[in-house]
C-alpha positions, 0 to 999 in steps of 0.5 A: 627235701629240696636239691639242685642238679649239678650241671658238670662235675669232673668231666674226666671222671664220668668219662670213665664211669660211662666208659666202664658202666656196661662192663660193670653192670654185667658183672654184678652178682654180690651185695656190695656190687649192687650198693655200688650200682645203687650209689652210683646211679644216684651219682649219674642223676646228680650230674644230669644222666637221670636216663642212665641212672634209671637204667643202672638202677633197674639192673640193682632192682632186678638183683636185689628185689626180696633179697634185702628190703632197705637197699631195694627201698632206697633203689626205688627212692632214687629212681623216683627222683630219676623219673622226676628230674624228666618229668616223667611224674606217673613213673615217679609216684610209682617208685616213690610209693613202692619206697614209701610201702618198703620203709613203712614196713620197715618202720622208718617213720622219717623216710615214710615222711619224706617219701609222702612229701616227694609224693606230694610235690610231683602230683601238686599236692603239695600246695600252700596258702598264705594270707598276710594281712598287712599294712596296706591291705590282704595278700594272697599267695598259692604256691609250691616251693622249689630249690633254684641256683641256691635259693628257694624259688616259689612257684606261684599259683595264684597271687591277685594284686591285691587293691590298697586297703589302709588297714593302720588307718582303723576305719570301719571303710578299710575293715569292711575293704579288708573284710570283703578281700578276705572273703574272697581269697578264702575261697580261692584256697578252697577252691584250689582244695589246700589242706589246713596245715598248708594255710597260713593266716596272719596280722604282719608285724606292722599291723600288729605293732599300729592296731596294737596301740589301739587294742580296741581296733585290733580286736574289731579287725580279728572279730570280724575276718575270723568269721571267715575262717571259723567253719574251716578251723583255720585261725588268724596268728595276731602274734608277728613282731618285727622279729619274729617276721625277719626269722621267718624270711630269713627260714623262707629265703635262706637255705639252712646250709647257707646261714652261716654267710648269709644275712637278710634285709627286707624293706617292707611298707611298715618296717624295716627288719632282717637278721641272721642265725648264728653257728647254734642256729640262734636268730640275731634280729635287727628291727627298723621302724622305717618302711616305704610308706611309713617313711614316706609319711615322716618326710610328709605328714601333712601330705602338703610339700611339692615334690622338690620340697619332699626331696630335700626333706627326704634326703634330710630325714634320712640321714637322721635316721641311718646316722641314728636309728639305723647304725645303732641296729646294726651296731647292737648286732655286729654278727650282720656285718661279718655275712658276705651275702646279703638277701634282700626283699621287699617293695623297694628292692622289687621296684629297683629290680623291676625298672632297672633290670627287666630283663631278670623278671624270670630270676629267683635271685638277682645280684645287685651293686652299690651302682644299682642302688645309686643308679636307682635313687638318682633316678628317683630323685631326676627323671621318675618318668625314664625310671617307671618306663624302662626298654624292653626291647632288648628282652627276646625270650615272650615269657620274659618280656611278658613278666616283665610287662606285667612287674612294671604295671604292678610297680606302677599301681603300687607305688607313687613317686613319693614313695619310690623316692622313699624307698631309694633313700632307704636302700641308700642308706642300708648300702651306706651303713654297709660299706662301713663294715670290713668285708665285701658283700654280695647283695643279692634280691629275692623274689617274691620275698613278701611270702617269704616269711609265709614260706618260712612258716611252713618250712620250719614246721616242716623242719620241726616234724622231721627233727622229731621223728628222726629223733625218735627214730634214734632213740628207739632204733 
C-alpha cells in the first residue's frame, strides 16, 4: 500500500526501452504482447516516466477491454497509480474505481480493499486521529501516512501544542485540565469528519503504570473523558504497557521489510522503551523506567539544587542507571545489538535534532552520530543559552526555515534546562551502552515519532485485515 519512486535505474536499460517502445507499442496484437505493455508501463512509472506509462497503458486498455477482465483490472490499477504519482487525482480515483469495480465482480476481496484504501489516500479520506493521553498532558494528532526515503512519513493536519497537564500527579486540577483539552480535540476530529475506525484513544504506558498504582485515580481519569466520547462510541485503550507501546512504534516507524536490521529506541518523558522483531516477526521489548521528566525528578526530587549541583547529580545518577538498569535491559535482549539501524524518537532526540540541525525540520529521517550526541550534552551541560538559539541563517529554502522557527519555539516551552540536560544524559548513556556492541550502527531520528505508535495502531490493523482476507482468499479460490 505504500511505495517509493526510484529515482534512477539502470540508465542503459531504459535508454533502450525508450528506444524501442513505439516500435513495440505498434505491433502488439497477442495477449502475451499486452502483459508486456501492462508490466512494462509499471516499469516506467517506477523509474519516474509515469506520463510514458500512462500512454503504454492506454495503448494495452484499448486491446484488452472486454477481452480479459483481470489484466484489464490490473491495467487500470497501475494507471491509477501513474495519475497519482502526477498528481493528477480525479484522473486517479477514476482508474482506481474501474479496478475496484473489475475486482469485485471478480470476487478478489483483497485487491477490492486495496483499491478502497488507494481511493482514500488520493481523495483525503484516509485521515486518522490520534489522542495519547500521556504523562504530561493529551496529544492530539490528524494525519495521513506516506512512504519517504524508507521510513513512514506522516503528513500532518492538524497537531496543536498541547499545554502541560501533570497527569501522574492525580490532582482533581490536572483532571479537569486534562478533561477540558479532551473536549476540545474530540471536536476537531469531528470536524474534520475522521471515521471511528480511524480514531485511536489511549492512556500512554506512563499513565497507566503511575495511575495504576493508585487504581482509584485511574478509574476517576477514564470516567471522566470517556464522557466525552460516549455519544461517538469511541473508547479509551487503558491497556498500554511499555511493551506494548515500543512494538506499536516500532509497526509505525519501521517498514516491515526493514525489521530485520533494524532496532528502536524512544526516549519518552515517562520511560525509556524500544525493541526489535525477530526473523518470525516476534517483537523482543526492552523497557527502561527512565524518561526526560522522570529523570529529571530522580536527579531532583526536592526540586531544591542549583544547577551545577543538578549537573554533578545528573551525571552521577546516570551512570548508576546505564551501568545498572540500562546494560541489564539490553543484555537480557542481545538480539538489539545485532540491528545496524537504530530509529530513534522522542523528546529528547527531537530537541537534539531541533537545535543542532535545523536545517533537517523538513526531513522524516535524519542520521545522527555519536558526535551529535556528545556535541548536544556538552552543550546542555556549558552554554544552554547557545544550544536553544541555534543560526539559521544558512536555512534559504521558507518553508524550512519556517518549520525550523516554529520547532525551536516548541522545544523551548517544552522543555526546561533541567530537563534538556536530563534528557542529553539519557541518549548519552544509549550511545554509550551501544558502542559496546560489535557492530557499527546507524542511528537515524524519526520524526514525529510520539504518533508513532498511533500510526502502528492502525497500520497493524490494517495488516491484520488484509493478512485475513488474503487468506480467505486462498482457501476458497
Amino acid at each position: 500500500m505504500f511505495y517509493m519512486r526510484i529515482r534512477s535505474l539502470f540508465p542503459g536499460l531504459l535508454l533502450i526501452i525508450w528506444i524501442t517502445l513505439p516500435g513495440i507499442a505498434q505491433k502488439a496484437q497477442t495477449k502475451p504482447e499486452v502483459i508486456h505493455y501492462i508490466k512494462l508501463g509499471n516499469t516506467l512509472r517506477a523509474v519516474d516516466k509515469p506520463q510514458q506509462a500512462i500512454e503504454l497503458l492506454q495503448r494495452a486498455l484499448g486491446l484488452i477491454q472486454g477481452n480479459d477482465p483481470y489484466w484489464e483490472a490490473v491495467a487500470y490499477e497501475n494507471m491509477g497509480m501513474a495519475y497519482a504519482d502526477q498528481q493528477s487525482n480525479a484522473e486517479a480515483v477514476r482508474s482506481y474505481q474501474k479496478a475496484l469495480e473489475i475486482y469485485r465482480k471478480l470476487n478478489f476481496a483483497a485487491s477490492v480493499t486495496a483499491m478502497q484504501e488507494l481511493i482514500d489516500l488520493v481523495t483525503g479520506k484516509a485521515l486518522y486521529a490520534g489522542i495519547d493521553i500521556g504523562s504530561s498532558g493529551v496529544k492530539l494528532a490528524i494525519f495521513r501516512t506516506t512512504f519517504e526515503n524508507g521510513f513512514y512519513n506522516k503528513d500532518i493536519r492538524s497537531k496543536p501544542l498541547s499545554p502541560n497537564v501533570s497527569l501522574v500527579s492525580g490532582t482533581d486540577q490536572s483532571f479537569d485540565d486534562a478533561q477540558t483539552v479532551m473536549k476540545a480535540y474530540i471536536d476537531s476530529i469531528r470536524h474534520y469528519n475522521i471515521l471511528n475506525k480511524h480514531v485511536y484513544i489511549a492512556f500512554s504506558s506512563g499513565v497507566n503504570e503511575t495511575l495504576g498504582k493508585t487504581p482509584e485515580k485511574k478509574a476517576q481519569l477514564y470516567k471522566l473523558l470517556t464522557k466525552l466520547v460516549a455519544n461517538d462510541s469511541l473508547k479509551i485503550d487503558t491497556t498500554l504497557t511499555a511493551a506494548r507501546e515500543a512494538e506499536l512504534y516500532v509497526v509505525g516507524a519501521i517498514p516491515r521489510k526493514m525489521w530485520q536490521t533494524t532496532a528502536c529506541i524512544d526516549i519518552g518523558s515517562g520511560n525509556t522503551k524500544g525493541g526489535y522483531f525477530d526473523e518470525k516477526q516476534v517483537f523482543h521489548p526492552i523497557t527502561i523506567p527512565y524518561g526526560t521528566k522522570t529523570l529529571t525528578n530522580q536527579i531532583d526530587n526536592q526540586r531544591s539544587l542549583d544547577l551545577e549541583s543538578y549537573k554533578q547529580e545528573g551525571q552521577r545518577v546516570m551512570n548508576d542507571i546505564t551501568e545498572g538498569i540500562m546494560k541489564t535491559a539490553f543484555a537480557n535482549e542481545p538480539g538489539i545489538q545485532q540491528r545496524r539501524t537504530v530509529g530513534v524518537g522522542g523528546g529528547a532526540a527531537w530537541a537534539m535534532v531541533t537545535y543542532l540541525h535545523p536545517e533537517k525540520a523538513g526531513t522524516t529521517a535524519v542520521p545522527i552520530t555519536r558526535a551529535d550526541i556528545e556535541r548536544f550534552k556538552q552543550l546542555a551541560m556549558s552554554n544552554y543559552k547557545l544550544l536553544i538559539n541555534p543560526d539559521l541563517t544558512a536555512i534559504t529554502d521558507p518553508e524550512v526555515r519556517r518549520k525550523a522557527e516554529a520547532d525551536i519555539l516548541n522545544a523551548q516551552s517544552q522543555f526546561s534546562e533541567k530537563q534538556i540536560i536530563a534528557g542529553a544524559l539519557l541518549l548519552e548513556g544509549i550511545s554509550n551502552v551501544y558502542a559496546n556492541g560489535n557492530l557499527t550502527k546507524r542511528f537515524v531520528f524519526i520524526r514525529d515519532s510520539d504518533i508513532g505508535w498511533v500510526t502502528g495502531k492502525f497500520l497493524e490493523m490494517a495488516n491484520q485485515e488484509y493478512d485475513k482476507t488474503i487468506a480467505k482468499e486462498m482457501q476458497n479460490p
